[in-house]
C-alpha positions as semicolon CSV with decimal commas, in nm:
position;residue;x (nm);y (nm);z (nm)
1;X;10,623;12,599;12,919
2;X;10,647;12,166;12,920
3;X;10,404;11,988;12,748
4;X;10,221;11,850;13,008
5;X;10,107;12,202;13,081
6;X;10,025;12,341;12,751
7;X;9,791;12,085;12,695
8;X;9,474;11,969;12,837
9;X;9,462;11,619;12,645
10;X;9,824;11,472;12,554
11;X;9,769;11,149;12,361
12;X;10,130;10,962;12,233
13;X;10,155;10,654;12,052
14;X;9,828;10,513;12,032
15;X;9,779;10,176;11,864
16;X;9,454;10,001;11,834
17;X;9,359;9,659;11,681
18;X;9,039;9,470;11,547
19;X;9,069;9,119;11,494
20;X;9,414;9,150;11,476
21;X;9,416;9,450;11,202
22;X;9,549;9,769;11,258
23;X;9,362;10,055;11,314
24;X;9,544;10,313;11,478
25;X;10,008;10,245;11,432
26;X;10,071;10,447;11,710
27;X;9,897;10,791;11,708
28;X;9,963;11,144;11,897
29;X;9,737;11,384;11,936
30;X;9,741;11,695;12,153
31;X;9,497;11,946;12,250
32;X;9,530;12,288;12,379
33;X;9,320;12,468;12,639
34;X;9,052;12,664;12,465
35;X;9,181;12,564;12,103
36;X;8,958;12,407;11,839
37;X;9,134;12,143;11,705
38;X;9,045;11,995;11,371
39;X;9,100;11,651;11,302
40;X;9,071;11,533;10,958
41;X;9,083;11,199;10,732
42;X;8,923;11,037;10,435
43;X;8,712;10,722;10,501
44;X;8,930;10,438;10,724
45;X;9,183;10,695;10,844
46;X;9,092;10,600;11,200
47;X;8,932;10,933;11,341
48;X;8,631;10,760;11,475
49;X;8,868;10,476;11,694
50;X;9,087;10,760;11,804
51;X;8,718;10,955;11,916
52;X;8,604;10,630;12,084
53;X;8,938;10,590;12,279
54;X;8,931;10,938;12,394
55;X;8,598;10,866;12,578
56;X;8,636;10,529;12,648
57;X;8,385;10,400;12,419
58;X;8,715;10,154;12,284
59;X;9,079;10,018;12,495
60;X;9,386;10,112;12,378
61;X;9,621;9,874;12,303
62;X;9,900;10,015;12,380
63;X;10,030;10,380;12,442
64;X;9,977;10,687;12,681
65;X;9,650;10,935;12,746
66;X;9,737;11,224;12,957
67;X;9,412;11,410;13,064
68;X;9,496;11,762;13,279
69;X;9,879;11,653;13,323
70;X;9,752;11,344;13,500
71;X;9,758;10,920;13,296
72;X;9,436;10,807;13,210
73;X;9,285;10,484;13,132
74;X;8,893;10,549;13,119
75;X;8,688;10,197;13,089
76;X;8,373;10,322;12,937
77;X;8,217;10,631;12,791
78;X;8,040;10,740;13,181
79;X;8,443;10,781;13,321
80;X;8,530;10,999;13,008
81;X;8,219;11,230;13,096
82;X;8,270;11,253;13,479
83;X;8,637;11,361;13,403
84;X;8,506;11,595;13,131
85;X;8,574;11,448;12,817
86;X;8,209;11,465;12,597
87;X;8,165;11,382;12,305
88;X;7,867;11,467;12,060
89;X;7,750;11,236;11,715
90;X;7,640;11,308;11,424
91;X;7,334;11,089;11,502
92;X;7,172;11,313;11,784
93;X;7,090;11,064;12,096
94;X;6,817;11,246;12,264
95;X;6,492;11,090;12,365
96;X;6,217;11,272;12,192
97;X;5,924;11,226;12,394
98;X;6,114;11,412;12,712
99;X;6,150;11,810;12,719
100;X;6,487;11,968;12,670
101;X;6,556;12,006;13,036
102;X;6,507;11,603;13,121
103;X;6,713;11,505;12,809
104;X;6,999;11,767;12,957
105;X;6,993;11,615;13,314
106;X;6,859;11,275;13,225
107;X;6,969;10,980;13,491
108;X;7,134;11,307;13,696
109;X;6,766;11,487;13,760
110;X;6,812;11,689;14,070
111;X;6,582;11,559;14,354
112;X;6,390;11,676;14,637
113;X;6,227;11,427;14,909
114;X;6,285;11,166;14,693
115;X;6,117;11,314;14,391
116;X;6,239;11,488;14,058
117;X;6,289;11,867;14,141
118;X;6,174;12,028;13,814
119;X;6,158;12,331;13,870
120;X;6,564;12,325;13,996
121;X;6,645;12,130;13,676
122;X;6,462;12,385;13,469
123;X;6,639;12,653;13,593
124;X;6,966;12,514;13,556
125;X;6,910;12,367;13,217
126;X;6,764;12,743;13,112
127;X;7,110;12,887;13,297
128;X;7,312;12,616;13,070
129;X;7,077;12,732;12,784
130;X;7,181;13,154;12,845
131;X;7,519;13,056;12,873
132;X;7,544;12,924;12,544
133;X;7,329;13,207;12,418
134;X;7,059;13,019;12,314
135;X;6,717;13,116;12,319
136;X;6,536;12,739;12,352
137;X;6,259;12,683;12,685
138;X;6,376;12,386;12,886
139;X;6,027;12,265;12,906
140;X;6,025;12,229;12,507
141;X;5,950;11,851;12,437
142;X;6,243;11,774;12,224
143;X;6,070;11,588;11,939
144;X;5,926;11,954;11,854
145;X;6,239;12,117;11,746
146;X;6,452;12,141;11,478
147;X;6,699;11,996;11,380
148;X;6,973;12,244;11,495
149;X;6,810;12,302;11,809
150;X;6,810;11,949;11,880
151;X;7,161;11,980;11,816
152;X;7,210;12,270;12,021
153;X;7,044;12,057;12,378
154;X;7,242;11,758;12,268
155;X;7,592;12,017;12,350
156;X;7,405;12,173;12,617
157;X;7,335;11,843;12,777
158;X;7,754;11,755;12,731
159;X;7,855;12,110;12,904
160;X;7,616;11,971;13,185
161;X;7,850;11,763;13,331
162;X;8,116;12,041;13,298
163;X;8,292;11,947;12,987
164;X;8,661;12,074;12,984
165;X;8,699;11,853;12,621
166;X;8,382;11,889;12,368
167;X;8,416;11,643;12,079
168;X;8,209;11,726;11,798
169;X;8,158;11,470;11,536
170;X;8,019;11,609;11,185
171;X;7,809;11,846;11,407
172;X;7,672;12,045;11,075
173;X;7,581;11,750;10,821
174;X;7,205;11,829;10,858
175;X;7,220;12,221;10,934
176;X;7,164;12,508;10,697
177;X;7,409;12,808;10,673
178;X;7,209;13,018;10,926
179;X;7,215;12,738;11,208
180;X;7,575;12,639;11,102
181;X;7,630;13,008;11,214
182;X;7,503;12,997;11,566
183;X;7,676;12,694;11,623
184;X;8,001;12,851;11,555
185;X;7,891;13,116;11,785
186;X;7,837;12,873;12,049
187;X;8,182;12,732;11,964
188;X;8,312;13,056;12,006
189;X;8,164;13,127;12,323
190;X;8,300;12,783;12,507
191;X;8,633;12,852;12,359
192;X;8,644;13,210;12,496
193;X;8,528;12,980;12,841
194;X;8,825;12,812;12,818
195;X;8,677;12,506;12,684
196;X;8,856;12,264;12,422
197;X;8,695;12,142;12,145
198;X;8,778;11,821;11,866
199;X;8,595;11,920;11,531
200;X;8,531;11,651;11,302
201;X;8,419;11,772;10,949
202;X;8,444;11,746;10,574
203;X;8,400;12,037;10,493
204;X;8,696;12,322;10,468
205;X;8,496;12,652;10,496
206;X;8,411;12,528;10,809
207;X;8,714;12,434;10,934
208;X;8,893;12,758;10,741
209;X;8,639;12,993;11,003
210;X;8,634;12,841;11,339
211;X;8,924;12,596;11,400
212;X;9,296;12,685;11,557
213;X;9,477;12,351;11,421
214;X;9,429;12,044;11,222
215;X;9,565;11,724;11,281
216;X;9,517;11,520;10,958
217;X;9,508;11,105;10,993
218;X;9,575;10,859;10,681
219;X;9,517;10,509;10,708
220;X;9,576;10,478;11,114
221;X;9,898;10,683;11,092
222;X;9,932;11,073;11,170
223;X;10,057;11,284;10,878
224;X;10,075;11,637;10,987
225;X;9,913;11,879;11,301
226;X;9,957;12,250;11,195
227;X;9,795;12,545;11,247
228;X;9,517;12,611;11,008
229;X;9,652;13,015;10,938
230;X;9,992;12,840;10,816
231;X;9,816;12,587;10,627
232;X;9,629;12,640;10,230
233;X;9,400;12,444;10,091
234;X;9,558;12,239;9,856
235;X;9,837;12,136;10,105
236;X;9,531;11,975;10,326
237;X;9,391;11,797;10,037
238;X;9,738;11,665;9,942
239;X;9,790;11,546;10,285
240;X;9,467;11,380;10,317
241;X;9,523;11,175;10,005
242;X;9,881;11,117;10,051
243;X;9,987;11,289;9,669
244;X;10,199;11,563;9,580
245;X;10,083;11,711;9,218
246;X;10,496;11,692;9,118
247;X;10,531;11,348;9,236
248;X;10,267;11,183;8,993
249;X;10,371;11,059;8,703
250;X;10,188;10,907;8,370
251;X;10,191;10,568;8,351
252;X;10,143;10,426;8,723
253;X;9,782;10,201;8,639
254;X;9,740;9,960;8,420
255;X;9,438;10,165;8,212
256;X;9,515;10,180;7,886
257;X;9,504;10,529;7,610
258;X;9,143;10,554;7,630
259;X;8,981;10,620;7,266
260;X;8,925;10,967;7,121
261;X;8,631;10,923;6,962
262;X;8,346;10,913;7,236
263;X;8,175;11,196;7,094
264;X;8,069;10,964;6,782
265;X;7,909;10,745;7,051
266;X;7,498;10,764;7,125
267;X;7,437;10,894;7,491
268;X;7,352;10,651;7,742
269;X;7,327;10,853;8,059
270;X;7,195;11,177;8,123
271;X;7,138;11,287;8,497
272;X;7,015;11,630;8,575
273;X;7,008;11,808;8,876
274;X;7,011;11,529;9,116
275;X;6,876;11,659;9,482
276;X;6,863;11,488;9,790
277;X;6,884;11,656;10,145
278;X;7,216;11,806;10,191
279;X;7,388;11,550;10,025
280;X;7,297;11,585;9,667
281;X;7,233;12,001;9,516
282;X;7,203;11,959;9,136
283;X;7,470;11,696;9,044
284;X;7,453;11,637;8,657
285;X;7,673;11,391;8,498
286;X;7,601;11,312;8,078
287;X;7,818;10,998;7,925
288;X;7,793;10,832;7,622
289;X;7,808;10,458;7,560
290;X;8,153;10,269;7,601
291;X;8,274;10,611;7,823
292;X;8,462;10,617;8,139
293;X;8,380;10,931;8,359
294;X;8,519;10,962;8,685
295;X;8,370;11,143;8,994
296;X;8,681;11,291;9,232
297;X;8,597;11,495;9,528
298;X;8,687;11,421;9,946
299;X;8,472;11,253;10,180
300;X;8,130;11,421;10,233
301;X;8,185;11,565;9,872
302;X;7,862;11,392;9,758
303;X;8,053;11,112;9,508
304;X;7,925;10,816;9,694
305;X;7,558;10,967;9,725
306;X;7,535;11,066;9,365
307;X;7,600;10,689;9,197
308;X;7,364;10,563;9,508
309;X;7,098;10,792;9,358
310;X;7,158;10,671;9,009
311;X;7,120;10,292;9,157
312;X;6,809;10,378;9,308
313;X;6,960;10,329;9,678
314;X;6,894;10,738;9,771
315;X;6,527;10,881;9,712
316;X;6,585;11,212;9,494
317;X;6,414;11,469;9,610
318;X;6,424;11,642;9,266
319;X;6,613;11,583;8,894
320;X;6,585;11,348;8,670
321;X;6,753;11,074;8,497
322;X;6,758;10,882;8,157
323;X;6,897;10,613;8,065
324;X;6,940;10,547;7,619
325;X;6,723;10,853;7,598
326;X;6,391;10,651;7,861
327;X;6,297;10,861;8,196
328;X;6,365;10,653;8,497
329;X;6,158;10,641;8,809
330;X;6,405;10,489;9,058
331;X;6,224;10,415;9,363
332;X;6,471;10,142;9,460
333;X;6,803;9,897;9,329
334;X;6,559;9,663;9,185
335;X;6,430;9,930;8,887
336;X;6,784;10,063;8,847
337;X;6,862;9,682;8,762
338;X;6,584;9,632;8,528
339;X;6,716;9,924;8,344
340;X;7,062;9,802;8,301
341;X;7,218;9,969;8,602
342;X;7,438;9,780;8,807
343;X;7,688;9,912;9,099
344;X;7,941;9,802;9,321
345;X;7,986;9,935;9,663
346;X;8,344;10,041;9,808
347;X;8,234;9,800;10,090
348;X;8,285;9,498;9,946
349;X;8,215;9,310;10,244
350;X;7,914;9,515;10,392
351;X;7,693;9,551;10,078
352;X;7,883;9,326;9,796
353;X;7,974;8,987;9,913
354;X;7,799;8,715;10,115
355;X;8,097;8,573;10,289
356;X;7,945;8,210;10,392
357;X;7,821;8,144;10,052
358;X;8,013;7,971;9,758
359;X;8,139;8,129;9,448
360;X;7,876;8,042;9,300
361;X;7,639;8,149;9,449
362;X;7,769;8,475;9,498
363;X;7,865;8,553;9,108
364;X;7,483;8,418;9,006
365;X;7,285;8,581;9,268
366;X;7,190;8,860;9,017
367;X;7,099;8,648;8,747
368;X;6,927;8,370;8,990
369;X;6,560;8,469;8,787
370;X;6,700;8,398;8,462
371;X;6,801;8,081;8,555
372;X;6,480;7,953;8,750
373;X;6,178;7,808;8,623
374;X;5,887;7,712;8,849
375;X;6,101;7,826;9,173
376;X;6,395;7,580;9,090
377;X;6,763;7,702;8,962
378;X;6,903;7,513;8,715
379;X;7,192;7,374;8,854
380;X;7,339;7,336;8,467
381;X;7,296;7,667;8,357
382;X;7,433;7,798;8,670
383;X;7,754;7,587;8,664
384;X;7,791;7,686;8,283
385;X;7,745;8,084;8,335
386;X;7,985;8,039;8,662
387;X;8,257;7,872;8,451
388;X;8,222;8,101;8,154
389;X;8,252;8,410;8,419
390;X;8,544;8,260;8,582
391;X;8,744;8,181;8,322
392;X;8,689;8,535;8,148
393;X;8,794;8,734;8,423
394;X;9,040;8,490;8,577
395;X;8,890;8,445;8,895
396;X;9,146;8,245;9,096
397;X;8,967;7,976;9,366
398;X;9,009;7,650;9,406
399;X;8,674;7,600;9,286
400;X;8,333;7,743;9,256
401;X;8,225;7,579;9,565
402;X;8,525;7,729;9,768
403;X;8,328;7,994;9,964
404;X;8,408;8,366;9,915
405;X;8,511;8,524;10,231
406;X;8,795;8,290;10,146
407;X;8,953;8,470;9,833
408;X;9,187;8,764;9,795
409;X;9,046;9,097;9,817
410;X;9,109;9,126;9,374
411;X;8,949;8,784;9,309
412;X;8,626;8,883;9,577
413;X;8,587;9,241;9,315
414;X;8,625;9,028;8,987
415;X;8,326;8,792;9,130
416;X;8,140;9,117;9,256
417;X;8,215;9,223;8,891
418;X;8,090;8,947;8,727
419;X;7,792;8,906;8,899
420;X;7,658;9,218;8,692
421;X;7,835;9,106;8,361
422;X;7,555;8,795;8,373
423;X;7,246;9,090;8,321
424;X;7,203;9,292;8,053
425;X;7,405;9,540;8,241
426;X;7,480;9,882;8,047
427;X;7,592;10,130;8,271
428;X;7,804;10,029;8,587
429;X;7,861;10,234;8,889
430;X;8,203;10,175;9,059
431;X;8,280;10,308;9,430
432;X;8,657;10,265;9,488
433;X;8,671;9,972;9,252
434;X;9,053;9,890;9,363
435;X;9,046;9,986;9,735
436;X;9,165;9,738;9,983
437;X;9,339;9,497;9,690
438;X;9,695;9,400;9,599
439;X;9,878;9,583;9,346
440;X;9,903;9,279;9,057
441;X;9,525;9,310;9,154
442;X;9,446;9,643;9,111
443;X;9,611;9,659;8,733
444;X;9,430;9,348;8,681
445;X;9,075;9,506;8,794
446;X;9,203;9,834;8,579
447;X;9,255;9,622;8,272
448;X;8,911;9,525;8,285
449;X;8,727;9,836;8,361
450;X;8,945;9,959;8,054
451;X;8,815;9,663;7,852
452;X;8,453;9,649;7,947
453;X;8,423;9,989;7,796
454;X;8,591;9,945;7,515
455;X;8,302;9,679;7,448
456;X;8,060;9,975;7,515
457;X;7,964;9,953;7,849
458;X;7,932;10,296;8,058
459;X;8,119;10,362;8,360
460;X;8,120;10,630;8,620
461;X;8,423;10,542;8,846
462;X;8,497;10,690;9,226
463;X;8,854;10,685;9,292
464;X;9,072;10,841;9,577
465;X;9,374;10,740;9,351
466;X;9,393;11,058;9,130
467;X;9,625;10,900;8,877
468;X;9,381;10,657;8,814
469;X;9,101;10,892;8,724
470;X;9,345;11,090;8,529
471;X;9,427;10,774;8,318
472;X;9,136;10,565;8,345
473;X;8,826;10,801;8,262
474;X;8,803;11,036;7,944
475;X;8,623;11,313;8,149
476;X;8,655;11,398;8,537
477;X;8,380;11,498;8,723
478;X;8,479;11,750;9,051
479;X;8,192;11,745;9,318
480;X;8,212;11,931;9,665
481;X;7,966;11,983;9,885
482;X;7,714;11,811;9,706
483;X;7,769;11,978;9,396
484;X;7,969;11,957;9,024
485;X;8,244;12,221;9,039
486;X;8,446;12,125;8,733
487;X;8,414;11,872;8,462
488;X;8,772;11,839;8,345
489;X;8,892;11,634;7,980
490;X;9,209;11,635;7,738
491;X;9,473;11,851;7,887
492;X;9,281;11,992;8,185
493;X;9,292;11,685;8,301
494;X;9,536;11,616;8,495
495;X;9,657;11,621;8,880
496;X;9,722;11,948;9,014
497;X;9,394;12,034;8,825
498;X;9,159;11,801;9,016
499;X;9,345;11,867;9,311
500;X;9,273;12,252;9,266
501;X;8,942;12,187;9,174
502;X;8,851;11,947;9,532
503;X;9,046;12,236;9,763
504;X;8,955;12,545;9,629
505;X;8,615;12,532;9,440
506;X;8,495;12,609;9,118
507;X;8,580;12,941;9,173
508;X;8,962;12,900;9,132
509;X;8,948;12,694;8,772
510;X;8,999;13,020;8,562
511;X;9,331;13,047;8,789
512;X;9,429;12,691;8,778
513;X;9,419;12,705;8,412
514;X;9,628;12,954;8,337
């Protein structure tokens, strides 16, 4: 059997740019006839651009898309779904105010004498509806239901146009276990149909019960497609991240022995049973003052979400935090940063940096009220904290006015950095601190983290480098799916551990350890 008939979507070197940098470095993907294909990737890998060229949402640049043994070059998202080729988000684009059977059929509503036939679209929609097992009226206004029903008309509405390819993108990220379940029946029942589907997720159970394959994507390149029955755990997770627990070896950041004696310390932190939607389910994280802890876990593991609840930036729904032994009500960024909280986003350029503005301005935007009296900034004490800041971190620009969209991706995180270091900062939250910089860099950004707490300044660090958790932080922190599985120190510490830990569970630590 050739290739071209195995599969119903054949995609070979695709390569995709944005303003000139790479996205996707020439790509394949394949997908079967009634497989569920997994495809997999930490933040940046390029799964949503290879989505968005599937259904013509986004060009190729360059290489081949063979759709039912036939070259394909859709121009927009409408081509992709006459051919076939649907695609559902995890945002759910339905128009509330309609009932299910409109939002199935909508700008295709069968007509009669010029007017909308509803009760032919009913019908159909409630056939569409049976077929998928679902037991949801088409006149429903959509706005009333759940949100895994509203989930179930938004795939209902894709097989409407007689979807041969069903892409599902993070389809479970608001469902509970119960509604996860009859969506894998639904799966199921397309697949037995003949139906393909692309499944996008975080999460392994998920992909462990209802995919066929997995094609795993790092940093715009393909690392390995294999079938998920061939494939454990801990191999995924050591594809994803690119790390072998043999091949790591001490020594490979710049972070320095960090000290023994922590336990001598006062605690600064203590977080308890952090909640928030689906995100959060009873994180807890305790540190003490001049302590690195690092959080490891894969995407959708809840890192990010915990140290945006402890900035203020995610409303808990339950838990509580203290800070030098106070309770904290964190309604938003601005109390965590009258408490001493400050936090640095692994989008630099999104939520850190204001590229049009100077250095300047940038490194004293935090500590603008200090330096203002009756609404003017004081031009002096601004130069002098800039200077000071600058020449303590070795900021490299060719001056302060030199605007910072203009500097290297190190000497943009030192500013970002610095910018807290003005405030009575005493805890600071890092996301990725040395993602996206230059080796020299990176050691450079690790030598300071290292020294800012050995002048007693907390820090909870989010790294997809294991090694530098491992060195940098005296405790590790584990979370999947929302939740702390392991809290790892002195000789538990280390690679294969944490690597255990974010495949398998807490479940498997007893067997790690031994």
């Amino acid at each position: 059997m050739n290739q071209a008939t195995r599969n119903v979507l054949c995609m070979t070197g695709i390569k995709k740019s944005f303003s000139g940098v790479p996205a996707l470095w020439g790509v394949d993907f394949e997908l079967r006839p009634g497989e569920i294909h997994a495809l997999v990737g930490e933040n940046g890998a390029g799964k949503s651009t290879l989505i968005k060229i599937m259904t013509g949402a986004y060009r190729r640049d360059s290489g081949v898309i063979e759709y039912d043994q036939k070259s394909v070059a859709f121009l927009n998202p409408t081509e992709a779904q006459a051919a076939g080729i649907v695609a559902v988000y995890q945002e759910i684009q339905l128009v509330d105010f309609r009932t299910v059977a409109e939002n199935i059929f909508l700008g295709r509503e069968p007509h009669r004498f010029g007017i909308i036939d509803r009760r032919v679209m009913n019908t159909r929609a409630a056939d569409i509806l049976e077929r998928l097992g679902l037991q949801i009226d088409p006149r429903s206004v959509v706005g009333s239901l759940n949100i895994a029903h509203r989930q179930m008309v938004a795939i209902a509405r894709a097989i409407s146009f007689g979807a041969r390819v069903l892409i599902l993108d993070e389809p479970t990220s608001s469902l509970t276990e119960t509604e996860v379940s009859v969506l894998f029946n639904v799966m199921r029942r397309l697949k037995s149909e003949g139906t393909s589907i692309v499944y996008v997720s975080h999460r392994f159970e998920e992909l462990y019960a209802v995919c066929d394959r997995v094609t795993v994507l790092r940093d715009g390149r393909n690392i390995v497609t294999r079938s998920l029955s061939t494939l454990n755990r801990l191999e995924l997770v050591c594809y994803m991240l690119g790390r072998q627990p043999e091949e790591v070896s001490k020594g490979v950041t710049a972070f320095r022995e960090q000290s023994q004696n922590i336990l001598d310390r006062p605690v600064l932190l203590q977080a308890e049973a952090l909640k928030y939607k689906k995100r959060l389910d009873g994180v807890s994280i305790e540190m003490r003052h001049g302590e690195i802890v690092g959080l490891a876990g894969l995407l959708g593991s809840g890192r990010s979400e915990t140290v945006r609840a402890l900035f203020g930036a995610e409303p808990l729904e339950s838990g509580t935090v203290k800070l030098e032994g106070s309770l904290l009500s964190l309604r938003d960024p601005h109390d965590a940063i009258a408490a001493g909280i400050a936090f640095l986003s692994e989008d630099r350029k999104a939520d850190g940096i204001i590229p049009e503005l100077s250095v300047r301005e940038n490194l004293t935007l935090a500590a603008l009220p200090n330096l203002t009296q009756w609404g003017i900034v004081s031009r002096k004490q601004q130069n002098e904290l800039v200077e000071r800041f600058m020449r303590r971190l070795d900021i490299k620009a060719a001056s302060a006015e030199q605007k910072i969209h203009e500097l290297s991706g190190g000497n943009q995180q030192k500013v970002l950095l610095a910018r807290w270091l003005c405030k009575n900062t005493k805890l600071l939250l890092l996301d990725e601190p040395t993602r996206g910089i230059d080796v020299g860099a990176k050691r450079e950004i690790q030598q300071l983290i290292a020294e800012l707490a050995e002048q007693g300044l907390g820090v909870v660090m989010i790294s997809s480098e294991v090694e530098e958790l491992v060195e940098g932080s005296q405790r590790v922190i584990v979370l999947r799916d929302g939740q702390s599985i392991a809290e790892l120190s002195g000789e538990q510490k280390n690679i294969k551990t944490i690597l255990h830990a974010m495949a398998e569970g807490a479940d498997r630590q007893e067997a790690v350890g031994k």
